[in-house]
C-alpha positions in Angstrom: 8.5 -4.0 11.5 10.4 -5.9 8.7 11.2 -8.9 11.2 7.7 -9.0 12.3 6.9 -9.4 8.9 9.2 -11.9 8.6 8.0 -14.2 11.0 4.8 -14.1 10.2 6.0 -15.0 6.5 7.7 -17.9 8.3 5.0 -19.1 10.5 2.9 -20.6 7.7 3.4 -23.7 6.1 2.3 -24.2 2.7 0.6 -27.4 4.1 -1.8 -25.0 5.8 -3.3 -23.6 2.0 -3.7 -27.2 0.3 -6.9 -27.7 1.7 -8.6 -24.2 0.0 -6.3 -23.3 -2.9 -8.2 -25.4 -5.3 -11.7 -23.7 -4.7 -9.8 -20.0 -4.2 -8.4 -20.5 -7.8 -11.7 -21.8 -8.9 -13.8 -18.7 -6.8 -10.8 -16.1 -8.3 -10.4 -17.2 -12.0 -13.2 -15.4 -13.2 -12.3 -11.9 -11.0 -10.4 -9.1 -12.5 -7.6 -8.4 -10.4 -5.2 -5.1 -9.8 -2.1 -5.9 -8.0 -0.1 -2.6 -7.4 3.6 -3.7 -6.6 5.9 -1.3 -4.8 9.1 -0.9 -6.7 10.9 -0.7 -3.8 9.4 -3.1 -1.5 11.9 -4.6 0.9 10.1 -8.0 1.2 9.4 -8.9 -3.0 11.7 -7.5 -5.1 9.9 -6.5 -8.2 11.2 -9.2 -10.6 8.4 -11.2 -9.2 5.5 -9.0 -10.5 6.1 -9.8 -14.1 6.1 -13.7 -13.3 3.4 -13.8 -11.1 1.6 -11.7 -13.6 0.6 -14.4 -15.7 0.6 -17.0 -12.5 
């Protein structure tokens, strides 16, 4: 499974998101938000919840 995830990871280009991440942060920056974060997730090691926190 964890390569699969990988590659789909890997198959996107941030080129694809420029297009709609304007009006998604516009539509989303009113929402309340819970993000639960695994403290053992093999794919996003916990440091980056308390960065993207605030993000």
């Amino acid at each position: 499974m964890k390569s699969t995830v990988l590659r789909m990871y890997r198959a996107f280009s941030p080129k694809a998101f420029r297009d709609w991440e304007d009006r998604y942060i516009q539509l989303a920056k009113d929402k309340k938000v819970l993000v639960v974060w695994g403290g053992k997730d093999p794919y996003m090691p916990m440091k980056f919840s308390y960065t993207e926190r605030f993000a």
